[in-house]
C-alpha positions in Angstrom: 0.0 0.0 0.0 2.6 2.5 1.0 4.5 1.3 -2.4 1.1 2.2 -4.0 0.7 5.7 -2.2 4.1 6.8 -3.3 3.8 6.1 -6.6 0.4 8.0 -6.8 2.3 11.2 -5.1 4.7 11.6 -8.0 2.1 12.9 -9.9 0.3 15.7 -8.1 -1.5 18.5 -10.3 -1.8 21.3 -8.1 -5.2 22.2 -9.6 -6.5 19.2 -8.1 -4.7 19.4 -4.9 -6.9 22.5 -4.5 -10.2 21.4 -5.4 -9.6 18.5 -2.6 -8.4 21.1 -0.5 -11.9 23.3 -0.9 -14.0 20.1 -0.3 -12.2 18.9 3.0 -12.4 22.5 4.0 -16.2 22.9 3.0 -17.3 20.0 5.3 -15.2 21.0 8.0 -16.5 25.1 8.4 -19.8 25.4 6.2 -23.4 23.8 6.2 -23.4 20.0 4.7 -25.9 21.1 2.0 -22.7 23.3 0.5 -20.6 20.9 1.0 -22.6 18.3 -1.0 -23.3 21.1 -3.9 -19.2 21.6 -3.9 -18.6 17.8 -4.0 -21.3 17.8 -7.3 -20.1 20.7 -8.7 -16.4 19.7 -8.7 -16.9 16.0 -10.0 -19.7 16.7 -12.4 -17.7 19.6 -14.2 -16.6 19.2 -16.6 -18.8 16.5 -17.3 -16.3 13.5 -18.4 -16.8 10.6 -17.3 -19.5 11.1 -15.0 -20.7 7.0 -14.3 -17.2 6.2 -13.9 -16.7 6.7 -10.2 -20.0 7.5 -8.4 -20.2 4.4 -5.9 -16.9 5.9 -4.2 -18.5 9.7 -4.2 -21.7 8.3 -2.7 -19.6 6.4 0.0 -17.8 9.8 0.3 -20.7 11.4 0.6 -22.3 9.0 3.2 -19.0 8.9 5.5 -18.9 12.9 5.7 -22.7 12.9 7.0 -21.8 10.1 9.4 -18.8 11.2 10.4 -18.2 14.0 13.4 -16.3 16.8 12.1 -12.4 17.5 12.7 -9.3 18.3 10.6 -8.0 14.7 10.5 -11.7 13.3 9.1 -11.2 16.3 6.6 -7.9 15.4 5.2 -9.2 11.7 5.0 -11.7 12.6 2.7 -10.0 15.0 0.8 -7.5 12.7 -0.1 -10.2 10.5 -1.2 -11.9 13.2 -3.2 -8.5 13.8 -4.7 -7.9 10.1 -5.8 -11.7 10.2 -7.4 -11.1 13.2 -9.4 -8.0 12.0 -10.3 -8.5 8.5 -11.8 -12.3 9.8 -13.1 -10.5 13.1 -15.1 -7.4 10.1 -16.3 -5.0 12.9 -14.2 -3.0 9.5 -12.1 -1.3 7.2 -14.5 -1.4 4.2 -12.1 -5.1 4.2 -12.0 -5.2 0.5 -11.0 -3.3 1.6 -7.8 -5.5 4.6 -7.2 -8.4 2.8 -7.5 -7.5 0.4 -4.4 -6.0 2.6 -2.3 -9.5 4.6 -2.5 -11.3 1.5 -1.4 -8.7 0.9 1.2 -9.6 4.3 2.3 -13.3 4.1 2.4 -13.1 0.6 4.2 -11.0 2.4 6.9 -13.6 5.1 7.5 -16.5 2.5 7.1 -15.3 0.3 10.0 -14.1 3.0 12.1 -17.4 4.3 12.3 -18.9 1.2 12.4 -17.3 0.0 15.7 -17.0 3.5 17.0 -20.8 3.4 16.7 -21.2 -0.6 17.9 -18.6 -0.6 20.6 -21.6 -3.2 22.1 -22.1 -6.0 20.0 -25.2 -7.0 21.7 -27.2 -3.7 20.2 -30.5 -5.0 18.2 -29.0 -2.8 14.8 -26.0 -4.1 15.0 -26.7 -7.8 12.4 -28.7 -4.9 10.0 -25.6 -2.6 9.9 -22.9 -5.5 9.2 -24.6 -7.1 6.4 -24.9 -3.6 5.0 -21.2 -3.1 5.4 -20.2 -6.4 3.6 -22.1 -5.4 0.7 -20.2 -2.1 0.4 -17.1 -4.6 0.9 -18.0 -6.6 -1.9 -18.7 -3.9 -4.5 -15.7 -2.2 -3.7 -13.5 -5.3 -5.0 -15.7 -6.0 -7.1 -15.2 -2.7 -8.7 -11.3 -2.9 -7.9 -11.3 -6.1 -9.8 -14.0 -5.2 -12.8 -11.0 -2.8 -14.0 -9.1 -5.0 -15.3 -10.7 -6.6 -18.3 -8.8 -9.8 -18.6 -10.6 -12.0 -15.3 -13.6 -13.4 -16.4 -16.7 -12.0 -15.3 -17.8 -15.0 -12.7 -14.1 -15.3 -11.6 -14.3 -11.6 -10.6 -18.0 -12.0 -9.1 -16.7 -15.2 -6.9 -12.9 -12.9 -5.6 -15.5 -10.4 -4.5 -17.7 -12.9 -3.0 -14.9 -14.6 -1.2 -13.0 -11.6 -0.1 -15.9 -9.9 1.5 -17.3 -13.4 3.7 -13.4 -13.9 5.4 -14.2 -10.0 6.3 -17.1 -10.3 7.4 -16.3 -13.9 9.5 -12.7 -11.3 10.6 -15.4 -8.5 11.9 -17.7 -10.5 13.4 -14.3 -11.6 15.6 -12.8 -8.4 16.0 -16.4 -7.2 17.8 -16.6 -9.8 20.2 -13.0 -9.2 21.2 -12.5 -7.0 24.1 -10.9 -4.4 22.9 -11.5 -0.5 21.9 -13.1 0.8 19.2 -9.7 2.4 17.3 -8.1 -1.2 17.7 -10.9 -3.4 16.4 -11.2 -0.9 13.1 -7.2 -1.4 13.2 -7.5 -5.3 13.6 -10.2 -5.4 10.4 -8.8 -3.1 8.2 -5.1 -4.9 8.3 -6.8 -8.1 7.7 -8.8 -6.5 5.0 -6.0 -4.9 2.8 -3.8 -8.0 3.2 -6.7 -9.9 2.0 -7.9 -7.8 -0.8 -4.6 -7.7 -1.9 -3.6 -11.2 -2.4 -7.3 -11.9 -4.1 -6.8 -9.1 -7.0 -2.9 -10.7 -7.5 -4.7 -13.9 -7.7 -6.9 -12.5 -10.5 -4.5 -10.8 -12.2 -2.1 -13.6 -12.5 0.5 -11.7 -9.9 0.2 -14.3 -6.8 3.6 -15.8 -6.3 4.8 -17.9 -3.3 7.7 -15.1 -2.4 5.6 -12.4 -2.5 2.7 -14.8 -0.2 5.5 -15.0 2.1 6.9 -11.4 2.6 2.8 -10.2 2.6 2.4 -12.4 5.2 5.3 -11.5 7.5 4.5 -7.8 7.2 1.0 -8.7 8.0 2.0 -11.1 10.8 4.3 -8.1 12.7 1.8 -5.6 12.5 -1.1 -7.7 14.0 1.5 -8.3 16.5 2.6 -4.6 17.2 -1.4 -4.3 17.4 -2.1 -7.0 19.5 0.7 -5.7 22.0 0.0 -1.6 22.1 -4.1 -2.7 22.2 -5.9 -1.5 25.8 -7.3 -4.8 26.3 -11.4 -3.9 28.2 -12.3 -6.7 30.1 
């Protein structure tokens, strides 16, 4: 991811850097009925493209109502807003890239304020919210792994299928687990970008045992660093 990240930096047009800039700063200071006509304004015009990325804007959109505001939430989503703009107007070269590290973001946001809102598993909503969640899991790869032509069709619809029931089996752990709220959206979304990551190499032919093997050692030490900093809540 961090590989991925740095790649995408290289390319930074200032113009968009400021349009991402204005939306973080609309939803921070002004009324969330501006902020939504910015967001519209800025990815409808000019009009190119306009189907090609709405799923992520509507998540987008959806976080910033749920979420409380602050500067960090507001550099979160104007880095997504960035990445959007920037694959939909064909501004980022690596578009595969920028397309998964925008649903890396969104997962982020969408299980921190998931567990920051469930921190008790035995709430009634709680079954109704998950299942929702695991959809938005499952069109985000599937829409990761729909942009590369080459996959058939089912193969891509099974990935999606596959990679969002571990998730949701890895939540569903992670929220009986007694820890906080930061640490079981840590625990998920760690799980979640290792996994989504191996299943789109898979489907594009790029899964090789050495690579397996240094994914999973990076993955094992951080689960471990979390595991050991985590305020266990007994």
């Amino acid at each position: 991811m961090a590989a991925k990240l740095s790649s995408i930096l290289r390319q930074i047009p200032w113009s968009l850097v400021l349009k991402a800039g204005i939306f973080g700063l609309s939803w921070l200071i002004l009324p969330f009925w501006i902020f939504l006509l910015v967001g519209v304004y800025f990815y409808f015009f000019p009009l190119f493209q306009p189907g090609e990325l709405v799923l992520p804007l509507c998540l987008t959109f959806v976080l910033a109502a749920v979420l409380s505001p602050n500067v960090l939430f507001a550099l979160f989503l104007g880095t997504l807003f960035f990445l959007i703009l920037g694959i939909k107007n064909l501004i980022l070269v690596n578009r595969f890239a920028s397309r998964q590290l925008v649903a890396f973001l969104l997962l982020f946001l969408v299980f921190l304020s998931f567990f920051s809102q469930f921190e008790n598993w035995q709430a009634w909503p709680i079954s109704f919210w998950w299942l929702g969640i695991v959809l938005v899991v499952f069109c985000l790869i599937k829409e990761s792994a729909d942009y590369r032509p080459e996959p058939p069709r089912r193969q891509k619809f099974l990935v999606a299928g596959l990679g969002s029931l571990f998730i949701w089996q890895i939540g569903l752990v992670a929220l009986f687990l007694p820890l906080n709220y930061f640490y079981q959206t840590a625990l998920l979304f760690l799980s979640a970008v290792f996994l989504i990551d191996v299943l789109l190499d898979y489907l594009n032919s790029r899964l090789h045992r050495r690579k397996i093997l240094t994914n999973f050692s990076i993955f094992l030490v951080l689960l471990g660093i979390i595991m050991a900093s985590a305020k266990w809540v007994f």
